[in-house]
N, C-alpha and C positions, 0 to 999 in steps of 0.2 A: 231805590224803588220801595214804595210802602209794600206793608203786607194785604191789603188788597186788590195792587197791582199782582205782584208775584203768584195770589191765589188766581186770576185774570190769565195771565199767562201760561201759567200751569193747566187749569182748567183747559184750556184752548189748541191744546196739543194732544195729537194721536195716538199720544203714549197713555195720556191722562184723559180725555176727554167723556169718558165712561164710569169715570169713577164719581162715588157720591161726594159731596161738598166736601163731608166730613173729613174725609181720606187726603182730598186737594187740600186741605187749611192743611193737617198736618204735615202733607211734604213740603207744602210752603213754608215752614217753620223748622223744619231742617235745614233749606236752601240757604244757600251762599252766592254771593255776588264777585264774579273775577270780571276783570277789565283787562284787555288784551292791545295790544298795538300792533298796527301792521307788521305782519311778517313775525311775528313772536311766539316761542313754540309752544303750548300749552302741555303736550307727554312726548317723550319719545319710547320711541320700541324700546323694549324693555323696562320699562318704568315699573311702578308698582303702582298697583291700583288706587287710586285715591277716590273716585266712585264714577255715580251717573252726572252725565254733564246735559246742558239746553243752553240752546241759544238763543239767545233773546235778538241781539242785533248785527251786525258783519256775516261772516263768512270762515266756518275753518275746514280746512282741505287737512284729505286723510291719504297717505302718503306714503313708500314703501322705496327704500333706495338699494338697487343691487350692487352687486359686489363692483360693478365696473363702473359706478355712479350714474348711471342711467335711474330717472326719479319716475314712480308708476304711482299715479293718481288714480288711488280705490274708491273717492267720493269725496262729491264735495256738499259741506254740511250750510243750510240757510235758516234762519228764523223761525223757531220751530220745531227745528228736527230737536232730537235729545240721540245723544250715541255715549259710546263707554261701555256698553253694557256686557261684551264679552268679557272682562277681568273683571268688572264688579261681580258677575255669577261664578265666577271659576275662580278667580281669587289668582289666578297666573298672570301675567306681564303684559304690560300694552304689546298687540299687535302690530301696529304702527305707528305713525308720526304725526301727531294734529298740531297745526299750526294754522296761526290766524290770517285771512285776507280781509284787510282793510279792519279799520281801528273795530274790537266784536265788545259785545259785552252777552257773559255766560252767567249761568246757573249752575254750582256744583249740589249736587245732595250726597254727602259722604257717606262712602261703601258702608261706613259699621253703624253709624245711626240707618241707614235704609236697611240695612239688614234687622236691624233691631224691629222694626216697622211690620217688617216683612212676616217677620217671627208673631207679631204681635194681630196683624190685619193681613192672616192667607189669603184673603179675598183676592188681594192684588195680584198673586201669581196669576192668573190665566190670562189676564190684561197682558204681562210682561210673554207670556208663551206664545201669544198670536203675536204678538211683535217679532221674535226672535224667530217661528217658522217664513213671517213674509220673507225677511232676509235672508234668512238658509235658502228659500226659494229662487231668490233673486240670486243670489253668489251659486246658486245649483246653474243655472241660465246661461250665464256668464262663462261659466266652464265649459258650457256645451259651446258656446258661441265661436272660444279663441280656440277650441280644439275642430270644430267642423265647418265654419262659415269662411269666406273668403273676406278680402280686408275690407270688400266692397258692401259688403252684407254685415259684417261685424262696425263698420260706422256708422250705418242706418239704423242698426240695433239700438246703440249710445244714445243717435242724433233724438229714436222713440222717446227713449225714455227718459231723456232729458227735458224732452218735450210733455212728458206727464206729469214731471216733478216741477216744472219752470214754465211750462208753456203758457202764453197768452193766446188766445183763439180770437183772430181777426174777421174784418166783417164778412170779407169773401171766403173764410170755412180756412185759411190758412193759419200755421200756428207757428208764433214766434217766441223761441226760446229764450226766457227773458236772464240771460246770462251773456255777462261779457264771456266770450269764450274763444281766447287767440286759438289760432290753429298749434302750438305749441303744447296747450293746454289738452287740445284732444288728443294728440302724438304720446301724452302721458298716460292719458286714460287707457287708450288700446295700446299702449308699449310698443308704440312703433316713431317714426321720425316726423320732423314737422310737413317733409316735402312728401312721404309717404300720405301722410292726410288730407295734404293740398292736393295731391294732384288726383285724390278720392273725390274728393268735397266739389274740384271742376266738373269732376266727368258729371257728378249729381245736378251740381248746376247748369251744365251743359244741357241736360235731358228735362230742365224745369221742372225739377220737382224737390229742389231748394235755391234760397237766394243767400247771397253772403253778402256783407255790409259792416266793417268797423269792426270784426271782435266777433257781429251777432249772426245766427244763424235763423234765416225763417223756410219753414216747415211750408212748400206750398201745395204738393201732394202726397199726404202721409200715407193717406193707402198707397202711392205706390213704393217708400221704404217697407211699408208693411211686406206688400207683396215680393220683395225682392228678398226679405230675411225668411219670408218660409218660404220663398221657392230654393233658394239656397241650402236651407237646413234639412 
């Protein structure tokens, strides 16, 4: 990738998107290029920090395995996002496990050069602070969800917000999650089993207000998941 793509890319992301040209060229010219192949683990928990990571193409799933190997899907990363960011500030151990879906190509900017940056152009911390509360926000949400909601309230939750991060809005005001998403895969997200979220995901489709298809789920009255997660909470 030239270094006018890279500054393209960088620029174009909601981590970077506020920042002056000047600040994009330089973390372009720290960045580094990894290439990833399906299924290839990029950290695991406990790793050491190696820094901030972007994804340019594929898909990596962030991934958490308990004691009895049951695997619990914390987020799944698409084009665009950047993650890492908790060890590259705290300087402690990956959190979890990223690992690629379908062949990805990444951007590394390493912890000690972005540090140095950092030191160099404080401009950048408030950029990095409103990133870091959206999240704490979201993982605060979350907890309230699997502690108060029932299972039925807690996959309409997901199905929202999947639909915010991935949705395509169709002609008739329906939104189609544009992610291959087995029902196995959602069973991971909320820690629960695959037949648990199937026979969630009927009752929803039963009442028309989702369709399932192949993998994909479409959104065809969000107001009424809306209404079902705060009548719930």
């Amino acid at each position: 990738m030239s270094t006018p793509e890279l500054h393209q890319a960088i620029a174009a992301s909601e981590w970077f998107r506020e920042l002056p040209a000047e600040l994009v060229s330089q973390l372009a010219a720290l960045a580094q290029q990894r290439h990833l192949a399906d299924g290839a683990l990029l950290f695991a928990k406990g790793d050491a920090a190696d820094g901030l990571y972007g994804l340019l193409s594929g898909r990596v799933r962030i991934s958490a395995t308990t004691r009895d190997g049951r695997d619990l899907v914390v987020n799944l990363f698409e084009p665009g996002d950047w993650f890492g960011e908790i060890s590259m500030f705290d300087g402690l151990p990956r959190t979890h496990d990223a690992r690629a879906v379908g062949a990805s190509e990444l951007l590394l900017i390493p912890r000690a050069r972005f540090h140095a940056l950092l030191a160099a152009q404080p401009v950048l911390y408030p950029h990095f602070m409103r990133m870091l509360c959206r999240k704490l926000r979201r993982s605060f949400a979350w907890i309230e969800y699997a502690a108060f909601l029932p299972m039925s309230a807690r996959l309409a939750a997901r199905l929202l917000e999947l639909a915010q991060d991935y949705g395509e809005t169709q002609a008739d005001g329906s939104v189609l999650i544009a992610l291959h998403l087995p029902q196995e895969e959602l069973g991971r997200m909320l820690s629960v089993s695959r037949q648990t979220v199937s026979k969630e995901l009927n009752a929803l489709e039963a009442r028309g207000w989702i369709r399932l298809d192949y993998g994909r789920v479409l959104i065809r009255q969000p107001e009424a998941l809306d209404a079902l997660v705060r009548g719930a909470g």
